[in-house]
SENU-280732 format. One record per atom (N, C-alpha, C, O): x, y, z; residue in one letter. Coordinates in steps of 0.2 Angstrom, whole numbers. Layout:
// residues N
u,v,w,resn
X,Y,Z,a
...
//
This chain:
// residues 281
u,v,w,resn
216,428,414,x
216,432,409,x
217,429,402,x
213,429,397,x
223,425,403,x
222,422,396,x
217,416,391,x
216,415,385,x
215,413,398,x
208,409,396,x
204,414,396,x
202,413,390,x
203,417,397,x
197,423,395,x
196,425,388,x
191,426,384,x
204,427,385,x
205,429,380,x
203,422,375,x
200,422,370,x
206,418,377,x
207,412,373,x
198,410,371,x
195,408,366,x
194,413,379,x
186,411,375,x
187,415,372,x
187,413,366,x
187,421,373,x
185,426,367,x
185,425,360,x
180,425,356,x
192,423,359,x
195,422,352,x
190,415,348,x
188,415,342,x
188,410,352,x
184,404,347,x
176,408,348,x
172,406,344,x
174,413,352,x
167,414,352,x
168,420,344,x
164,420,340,x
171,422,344,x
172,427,339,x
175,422,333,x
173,424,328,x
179,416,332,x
179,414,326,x
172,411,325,x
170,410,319,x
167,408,330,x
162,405,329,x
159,409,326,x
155,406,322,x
158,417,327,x
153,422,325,x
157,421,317,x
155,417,313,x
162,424,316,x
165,426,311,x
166,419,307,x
163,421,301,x
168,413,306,x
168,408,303,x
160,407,296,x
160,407,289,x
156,408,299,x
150,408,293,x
150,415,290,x
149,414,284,x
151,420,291,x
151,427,289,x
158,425,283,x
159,427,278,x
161,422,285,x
168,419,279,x
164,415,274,x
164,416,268,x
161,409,276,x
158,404,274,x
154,406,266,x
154,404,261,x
151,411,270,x
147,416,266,x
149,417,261,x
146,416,256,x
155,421,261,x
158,426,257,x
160,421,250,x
159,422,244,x
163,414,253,x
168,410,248,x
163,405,245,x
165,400,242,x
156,405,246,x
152,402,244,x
151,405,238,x
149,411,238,x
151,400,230,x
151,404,224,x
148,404,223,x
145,398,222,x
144,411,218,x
138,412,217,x
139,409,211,x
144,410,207,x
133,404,210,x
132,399,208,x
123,399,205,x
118,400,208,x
124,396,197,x
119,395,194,x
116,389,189,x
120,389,185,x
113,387,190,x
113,382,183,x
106,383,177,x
101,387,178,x
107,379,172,x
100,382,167,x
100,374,165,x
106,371,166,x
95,370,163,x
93,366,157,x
92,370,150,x
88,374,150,x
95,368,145,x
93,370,138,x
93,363,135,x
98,359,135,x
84,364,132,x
83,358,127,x
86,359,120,x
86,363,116,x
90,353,120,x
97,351,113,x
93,348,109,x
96,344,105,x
85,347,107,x
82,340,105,x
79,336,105,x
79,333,110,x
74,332,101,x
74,325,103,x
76,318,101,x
76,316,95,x
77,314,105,x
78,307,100,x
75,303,102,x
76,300,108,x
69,300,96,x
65,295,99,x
66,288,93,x
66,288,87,x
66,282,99,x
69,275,95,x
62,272,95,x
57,274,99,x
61,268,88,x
54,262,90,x
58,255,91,x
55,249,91,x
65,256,93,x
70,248,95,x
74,248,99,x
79,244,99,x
72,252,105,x
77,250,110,x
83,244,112,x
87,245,116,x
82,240,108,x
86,234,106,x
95,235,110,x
98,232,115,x
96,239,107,x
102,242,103,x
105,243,112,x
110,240,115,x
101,248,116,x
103,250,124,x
104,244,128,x
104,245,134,x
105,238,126,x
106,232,132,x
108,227,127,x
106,226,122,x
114,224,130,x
117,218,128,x
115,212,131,x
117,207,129,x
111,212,135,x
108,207,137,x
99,207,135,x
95,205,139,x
98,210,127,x
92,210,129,x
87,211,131,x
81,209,129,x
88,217,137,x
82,219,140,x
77,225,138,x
72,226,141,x
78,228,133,x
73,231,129,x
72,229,122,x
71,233,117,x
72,223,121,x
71,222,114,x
63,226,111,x
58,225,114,x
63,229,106,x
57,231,102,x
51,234,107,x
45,234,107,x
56,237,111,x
52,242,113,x
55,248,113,x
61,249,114,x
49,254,112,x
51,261,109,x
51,266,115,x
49,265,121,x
54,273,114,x
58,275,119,x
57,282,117,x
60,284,111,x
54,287,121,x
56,296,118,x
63,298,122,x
62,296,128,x
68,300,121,x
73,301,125,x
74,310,123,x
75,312,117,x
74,311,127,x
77,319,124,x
85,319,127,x
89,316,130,x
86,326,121,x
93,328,122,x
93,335,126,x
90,340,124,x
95,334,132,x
100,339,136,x
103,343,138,x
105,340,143,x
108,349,138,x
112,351,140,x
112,355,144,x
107,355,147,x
116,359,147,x
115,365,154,x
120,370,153,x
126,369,149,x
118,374,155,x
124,380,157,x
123,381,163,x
117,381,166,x
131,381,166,x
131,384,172,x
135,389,174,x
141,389,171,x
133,395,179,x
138,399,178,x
142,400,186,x
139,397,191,x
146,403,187,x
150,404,193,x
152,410,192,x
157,411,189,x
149,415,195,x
153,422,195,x
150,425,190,x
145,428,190,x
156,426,185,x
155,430,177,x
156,424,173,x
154,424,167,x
159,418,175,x
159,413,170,x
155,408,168,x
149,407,171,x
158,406,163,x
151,400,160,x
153,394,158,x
159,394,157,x
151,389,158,x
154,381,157,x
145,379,154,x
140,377,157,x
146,379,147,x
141,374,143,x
142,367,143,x
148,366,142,x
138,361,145,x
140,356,148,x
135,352,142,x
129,352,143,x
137,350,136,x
137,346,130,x
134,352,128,x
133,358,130,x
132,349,121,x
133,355,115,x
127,351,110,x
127,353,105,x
122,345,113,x
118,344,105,x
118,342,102,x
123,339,100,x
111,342,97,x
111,338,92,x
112,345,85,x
113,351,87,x
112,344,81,x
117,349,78,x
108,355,73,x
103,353,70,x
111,361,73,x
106,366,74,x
102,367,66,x
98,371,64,x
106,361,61,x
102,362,56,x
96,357,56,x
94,354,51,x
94,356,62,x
87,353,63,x
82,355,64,x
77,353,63,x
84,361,65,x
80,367,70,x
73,368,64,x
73,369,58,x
68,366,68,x
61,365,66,x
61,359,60,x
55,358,57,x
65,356,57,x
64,349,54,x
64,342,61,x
64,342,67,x
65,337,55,x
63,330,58,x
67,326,55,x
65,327,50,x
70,322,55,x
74,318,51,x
74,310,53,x
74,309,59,x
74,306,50,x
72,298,53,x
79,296,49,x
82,299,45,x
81,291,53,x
88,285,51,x
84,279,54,x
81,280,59,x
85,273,51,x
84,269,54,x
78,265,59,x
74,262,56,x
79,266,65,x
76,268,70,x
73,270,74,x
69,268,77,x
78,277,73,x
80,285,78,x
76,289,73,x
75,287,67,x
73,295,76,x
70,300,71,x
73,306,77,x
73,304,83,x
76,311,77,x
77,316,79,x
73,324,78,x
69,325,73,x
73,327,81,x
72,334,79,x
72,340,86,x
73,338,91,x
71,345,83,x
73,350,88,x
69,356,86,x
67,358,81,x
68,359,92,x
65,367,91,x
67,373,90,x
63,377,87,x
76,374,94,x
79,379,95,x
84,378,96,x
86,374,101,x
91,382,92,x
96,381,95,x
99,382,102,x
95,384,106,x
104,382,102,x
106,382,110,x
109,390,110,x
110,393,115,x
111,393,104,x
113,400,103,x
106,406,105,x
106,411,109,x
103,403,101,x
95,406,103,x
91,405,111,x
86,408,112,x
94,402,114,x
91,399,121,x
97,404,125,x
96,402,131,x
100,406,125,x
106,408,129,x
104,416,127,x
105,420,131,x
101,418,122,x
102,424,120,x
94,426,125,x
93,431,128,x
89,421,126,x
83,423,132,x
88,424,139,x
85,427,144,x
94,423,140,x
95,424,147,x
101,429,146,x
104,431,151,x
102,433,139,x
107,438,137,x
113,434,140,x
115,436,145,x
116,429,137,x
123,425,137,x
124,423,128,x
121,419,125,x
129,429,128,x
132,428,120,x
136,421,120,x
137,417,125,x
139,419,113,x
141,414,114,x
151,414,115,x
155,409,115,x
152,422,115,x
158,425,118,x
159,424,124,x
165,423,126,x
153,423,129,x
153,424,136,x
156,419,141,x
157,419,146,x
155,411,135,x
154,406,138,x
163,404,141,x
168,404,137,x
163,403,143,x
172,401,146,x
173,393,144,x
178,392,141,x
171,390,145,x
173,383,144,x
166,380,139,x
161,383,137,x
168,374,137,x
164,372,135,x
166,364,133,x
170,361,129,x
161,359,141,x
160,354,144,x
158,348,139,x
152,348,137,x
163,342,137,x
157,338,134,x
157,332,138,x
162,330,140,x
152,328,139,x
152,321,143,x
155,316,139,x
156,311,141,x
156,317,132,x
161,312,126,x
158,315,119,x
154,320,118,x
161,309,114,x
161,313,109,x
156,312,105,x
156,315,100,x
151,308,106,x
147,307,101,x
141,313,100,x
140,317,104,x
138,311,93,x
135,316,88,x
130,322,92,x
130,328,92,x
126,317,97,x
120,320,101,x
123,326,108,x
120,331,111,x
128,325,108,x
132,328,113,x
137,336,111,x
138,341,114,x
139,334,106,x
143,339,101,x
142,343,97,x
147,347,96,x
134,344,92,x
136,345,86,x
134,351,88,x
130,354,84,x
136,356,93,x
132,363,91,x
139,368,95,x
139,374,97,x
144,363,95,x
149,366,99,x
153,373,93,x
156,378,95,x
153,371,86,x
155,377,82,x
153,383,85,x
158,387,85,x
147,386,88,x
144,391,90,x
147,395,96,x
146,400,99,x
154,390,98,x
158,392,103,x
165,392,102,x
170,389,105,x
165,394,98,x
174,392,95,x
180,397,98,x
186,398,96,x
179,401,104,x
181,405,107,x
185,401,115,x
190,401,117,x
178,399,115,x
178,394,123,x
183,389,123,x
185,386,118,x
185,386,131,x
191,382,131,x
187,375,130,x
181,375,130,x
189,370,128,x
186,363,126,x
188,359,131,x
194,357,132,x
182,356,136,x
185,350,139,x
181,344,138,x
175,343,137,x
186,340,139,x
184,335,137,x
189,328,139,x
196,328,140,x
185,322,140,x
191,317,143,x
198,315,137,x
197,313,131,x
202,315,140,x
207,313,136,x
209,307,132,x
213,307,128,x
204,301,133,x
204,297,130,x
200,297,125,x
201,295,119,x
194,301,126,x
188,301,119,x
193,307,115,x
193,306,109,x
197,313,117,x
200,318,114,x
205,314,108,x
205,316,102,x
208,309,111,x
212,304,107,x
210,302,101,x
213,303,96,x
202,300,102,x
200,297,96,x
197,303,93,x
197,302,87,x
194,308,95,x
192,314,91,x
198,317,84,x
198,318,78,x
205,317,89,x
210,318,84,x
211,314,81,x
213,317,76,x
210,307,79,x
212,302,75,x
206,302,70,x
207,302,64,x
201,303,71,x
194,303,69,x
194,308,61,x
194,315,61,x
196,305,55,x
195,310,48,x
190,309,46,x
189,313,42,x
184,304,46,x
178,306,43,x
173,304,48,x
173,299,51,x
167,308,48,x
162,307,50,x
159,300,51,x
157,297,45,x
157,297,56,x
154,291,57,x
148,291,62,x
146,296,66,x
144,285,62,x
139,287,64,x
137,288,71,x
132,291,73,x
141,287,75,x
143,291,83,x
148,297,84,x
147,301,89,x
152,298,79,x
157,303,82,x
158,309,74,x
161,307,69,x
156,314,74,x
156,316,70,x
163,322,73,x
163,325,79,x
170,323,68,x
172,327,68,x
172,333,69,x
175,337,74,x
168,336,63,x
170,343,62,x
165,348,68,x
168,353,68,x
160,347,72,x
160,352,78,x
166,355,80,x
166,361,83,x
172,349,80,x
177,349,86,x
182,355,82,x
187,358,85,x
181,357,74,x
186,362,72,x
190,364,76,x
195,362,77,x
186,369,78,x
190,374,80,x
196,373,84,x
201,377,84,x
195,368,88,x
201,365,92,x
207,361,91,x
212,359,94,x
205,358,82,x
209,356,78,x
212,358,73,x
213,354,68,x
213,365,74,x
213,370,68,x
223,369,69,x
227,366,74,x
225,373,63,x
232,375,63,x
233,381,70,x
238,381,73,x
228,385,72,x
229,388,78,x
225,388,82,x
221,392,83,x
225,381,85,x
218,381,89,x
216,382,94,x
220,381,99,x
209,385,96,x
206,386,104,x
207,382,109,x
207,376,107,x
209,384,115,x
215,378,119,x
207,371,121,x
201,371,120,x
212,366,124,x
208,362,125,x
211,360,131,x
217,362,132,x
206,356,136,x
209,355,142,x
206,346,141,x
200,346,142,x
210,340,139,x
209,333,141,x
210,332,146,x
215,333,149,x
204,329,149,x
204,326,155,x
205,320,158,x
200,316,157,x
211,316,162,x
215,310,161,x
209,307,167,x
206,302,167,x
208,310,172,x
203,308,178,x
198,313,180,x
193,314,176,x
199,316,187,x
192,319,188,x
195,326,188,x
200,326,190,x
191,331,186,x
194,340,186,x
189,345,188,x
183,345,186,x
192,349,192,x
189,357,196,x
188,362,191,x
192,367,190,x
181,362,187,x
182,366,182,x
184,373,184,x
188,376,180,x
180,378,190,x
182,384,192,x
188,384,195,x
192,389,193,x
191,379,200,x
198,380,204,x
193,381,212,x
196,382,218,x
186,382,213,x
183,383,219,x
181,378,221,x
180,377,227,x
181,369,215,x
176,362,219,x
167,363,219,x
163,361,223,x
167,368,214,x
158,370,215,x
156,366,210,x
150,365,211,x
159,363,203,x
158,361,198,x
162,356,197,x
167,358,196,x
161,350,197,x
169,346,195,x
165,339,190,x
160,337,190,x
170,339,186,x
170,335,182,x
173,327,183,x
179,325,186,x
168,322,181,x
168,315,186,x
170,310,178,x
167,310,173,x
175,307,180,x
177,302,174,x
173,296,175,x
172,292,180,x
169,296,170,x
165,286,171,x
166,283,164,x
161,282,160,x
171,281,164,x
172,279,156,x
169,271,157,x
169,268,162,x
167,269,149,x
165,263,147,x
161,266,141,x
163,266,135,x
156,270,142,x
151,273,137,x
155,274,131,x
154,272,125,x
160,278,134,x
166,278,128,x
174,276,131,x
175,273,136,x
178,278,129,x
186,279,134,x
185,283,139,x
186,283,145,x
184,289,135,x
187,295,142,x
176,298,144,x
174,303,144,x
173,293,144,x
164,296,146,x
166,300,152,x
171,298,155,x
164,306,153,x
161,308,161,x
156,310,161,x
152,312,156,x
153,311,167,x
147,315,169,x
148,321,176,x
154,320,179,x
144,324,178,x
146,331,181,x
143,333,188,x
137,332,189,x
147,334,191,x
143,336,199,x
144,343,199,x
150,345,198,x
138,348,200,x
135,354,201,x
134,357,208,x
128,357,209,x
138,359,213,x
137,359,221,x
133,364,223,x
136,368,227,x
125,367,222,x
123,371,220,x
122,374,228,x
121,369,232,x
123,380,230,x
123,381,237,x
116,381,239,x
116,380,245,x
109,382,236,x
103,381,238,x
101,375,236,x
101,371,241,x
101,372,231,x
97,365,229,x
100,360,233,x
97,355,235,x
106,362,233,x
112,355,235,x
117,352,229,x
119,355,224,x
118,348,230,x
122,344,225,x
117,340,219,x
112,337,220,x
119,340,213,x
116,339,207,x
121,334,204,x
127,336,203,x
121,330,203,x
124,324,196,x
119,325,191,x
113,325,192,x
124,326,186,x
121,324,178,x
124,318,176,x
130,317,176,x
120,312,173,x
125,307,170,x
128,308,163,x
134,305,162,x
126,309,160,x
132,313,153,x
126,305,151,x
120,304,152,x
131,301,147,x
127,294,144,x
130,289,148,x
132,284,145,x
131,290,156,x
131,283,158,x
126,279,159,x
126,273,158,x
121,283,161,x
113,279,159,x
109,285,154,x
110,291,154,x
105,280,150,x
101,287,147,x
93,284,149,x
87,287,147,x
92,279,153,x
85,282,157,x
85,278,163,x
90,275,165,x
79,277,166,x
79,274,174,x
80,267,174,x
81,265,180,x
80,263,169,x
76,257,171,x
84,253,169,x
85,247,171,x
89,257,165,x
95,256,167,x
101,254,172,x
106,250,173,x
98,261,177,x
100,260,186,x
97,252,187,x
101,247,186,x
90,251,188,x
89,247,191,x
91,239,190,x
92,234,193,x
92,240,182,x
94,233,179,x
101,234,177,x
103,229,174,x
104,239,178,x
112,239,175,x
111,237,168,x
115,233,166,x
107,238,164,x
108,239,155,x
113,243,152,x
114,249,152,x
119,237,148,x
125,240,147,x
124,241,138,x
124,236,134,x
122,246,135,x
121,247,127,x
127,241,126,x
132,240,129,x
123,237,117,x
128,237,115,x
134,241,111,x
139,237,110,x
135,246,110,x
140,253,108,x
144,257,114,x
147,262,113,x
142,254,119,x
146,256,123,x
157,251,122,x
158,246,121,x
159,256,123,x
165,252,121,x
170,248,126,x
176,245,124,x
167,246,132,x
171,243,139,x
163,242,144,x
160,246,146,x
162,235,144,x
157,232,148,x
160,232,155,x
157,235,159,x
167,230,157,x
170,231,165,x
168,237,166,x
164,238,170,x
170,243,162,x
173,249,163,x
165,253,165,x
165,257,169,x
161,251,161,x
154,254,161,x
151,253,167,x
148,257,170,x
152,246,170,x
150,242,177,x
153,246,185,x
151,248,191,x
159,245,181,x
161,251,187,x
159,258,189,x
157,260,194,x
160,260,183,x
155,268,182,x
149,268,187,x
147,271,192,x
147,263,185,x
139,262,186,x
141,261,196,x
136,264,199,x
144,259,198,x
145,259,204,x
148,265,208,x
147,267,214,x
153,267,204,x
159,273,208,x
150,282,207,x
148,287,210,x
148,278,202,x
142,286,201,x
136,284,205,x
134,289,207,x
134,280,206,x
131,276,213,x
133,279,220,x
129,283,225,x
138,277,220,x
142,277,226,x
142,285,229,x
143,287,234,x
142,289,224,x
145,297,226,x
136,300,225,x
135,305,227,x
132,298,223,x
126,300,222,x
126,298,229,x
129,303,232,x
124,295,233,x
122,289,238,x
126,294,245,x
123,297,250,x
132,294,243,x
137,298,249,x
134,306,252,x
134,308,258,x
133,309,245,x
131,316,243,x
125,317,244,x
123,323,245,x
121,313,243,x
113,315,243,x
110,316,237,x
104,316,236,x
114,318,232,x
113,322,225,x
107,319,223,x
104,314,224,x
105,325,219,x
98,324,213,x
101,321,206,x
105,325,203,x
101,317,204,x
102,312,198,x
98,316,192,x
92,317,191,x
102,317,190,x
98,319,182,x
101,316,177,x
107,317,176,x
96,311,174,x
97,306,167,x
96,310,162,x
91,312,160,x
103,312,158,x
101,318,154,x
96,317,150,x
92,322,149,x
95,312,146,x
90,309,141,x
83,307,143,x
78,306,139,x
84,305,148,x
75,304,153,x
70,309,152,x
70,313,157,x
67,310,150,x
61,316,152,x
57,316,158,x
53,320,160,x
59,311,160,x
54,308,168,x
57,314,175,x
54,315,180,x
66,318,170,x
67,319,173,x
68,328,174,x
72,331,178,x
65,329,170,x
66,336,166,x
63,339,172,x
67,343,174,x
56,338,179,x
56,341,184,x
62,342,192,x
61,345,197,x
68,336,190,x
72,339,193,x
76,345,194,x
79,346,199,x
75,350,188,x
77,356,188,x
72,360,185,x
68,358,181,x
72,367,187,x
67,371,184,x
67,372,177,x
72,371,173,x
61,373,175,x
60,374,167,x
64,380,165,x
64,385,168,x
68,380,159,x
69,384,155,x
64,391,156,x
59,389,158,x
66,398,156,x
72,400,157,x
74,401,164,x
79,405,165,x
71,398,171,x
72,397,175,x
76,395,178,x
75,390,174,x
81,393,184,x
86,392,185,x
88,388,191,x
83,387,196,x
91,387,191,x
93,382,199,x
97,386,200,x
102,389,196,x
97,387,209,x
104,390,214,x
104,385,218,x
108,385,222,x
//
């Protein structure tokens, strides 16, 4: 009898185990929203050993919303919204953009109230400037680039302050730094991957989407393909060991996992996820 009962017991957790599975499986979504564009005629600058000299490059700017549940995690923030329908040239770089990222969230009826966190992969300008729009939401970000954000009083040509207001106010919106890798929900559906060199505290983001699969974004550890293949370390990156290793630990977990790589700056890669306003599960 009691072997009997004991089959019982595992054919019934075998029935009931996936019916759980189920349940704790988080409803899960992600969006691309176009932050931009930046197009170089000098690639120069992206490789310290020379491998793109004076050749030109369209790189777009990316960002995502994902949500979990009721919640929302904005994962960079942009190139900043007073571009919106201009063009502007510096140097080499000409930028421009079509729509802010407030305007693109209001197609999927997500106020800028709704957003619970708001993810940066480091601090530089193309990544940050539209984060004002969210001064509500919690601030994550690596703890080494946070360092430098607070020490940061004037605008310079990578890292511009004042987006970050809000979090540097006399009463500020909390901020969460990140010293290594972090569960942004608390379920392991979303986590945040430290790859520093790009900057001190760089990351980029693993998305576990229950239908697609798993998703790697690279934040700016590579900004297009031909960097994977030849390990092109930008000159402006601030740690060459540190970049190298990245390049191998975000390898290594891509490889492990199966994940879809998305170069956020690549356009080659814009059909890894559905077009705006269309969505990945």
């Amino acid at each position: 009898m009691r072997k009997l009962i004991a089959v019982a017991a595992v054919l019934a957790g075998s029935v009931l185990a996936p019916q759980a599975l189920a349940q704790d499986t988080p409803d899960l979504e992600m969006w691309r929203l176009d932050c931009g564009e930046l197009t170089t005629s000098d690639l120069g600058a992206f490789s310290d050993a020379h491998l793109y000299d004076g050749k030109s490059f369209e790189l777009i700017v990316s960002c995502y919303l994902i949500r979990n549940g009721d919640r929302y995690l904005l994962w960079d923030a942009g190139l900043t919204a007073d571009l919106v329908g201009t063009t502007m040239t510096e140097g080499p770089f000409t930028v421009s953009m079509e729509r802010s990222i407030v305007d693109q969230l209001g197609d999927i009826g997500v106020a800028p109230e709704r957003v619970t966190f708001v993810g940066v992969s480091h601090y530089h300008f193309d990544h940050t400037s539209q984060l004002t729009a969210f001064p509500s939401s919690t601030l994550l970000i690596g703890a080494a680039d946070w360092d430098i954000v607070k020490s940061t009083a004037e605008p310079n040509p990578l890292i511009d302050p004042r987006p970050f207001a809000p979090w540097l106010s006399e009463t500020p919106s909390p901020v969460t730094a990140i010293p290594h890798d972090h569960d942004v929900f608390g379920d392991g559906s979303v986590i945040i991957k430290a790859m520093p060199g790009h900057t001190p505290g760089h990351t980029s983001l693993l998305v576990r989407l229950p239908q697609k699969g798993d998703v790697l974004l690279t934040g700016d550890l590579y900004h297009f393909e031909e960097q994977v293949t030849n390990r092109g370390v930008p000159t402006f990156n601030t740690n060459r060991a540190d970049t190298l290793a990245s390049f191998e630990r975000f390898n290594a977990i891509a490889k492990s996992l199966d994940a879809t790589v998305v170069i956020q700056h690549d356009a080659r890669h814009l059909n890894r996820l559905p077009a705006f306003p269309e969505s990945a599960k």
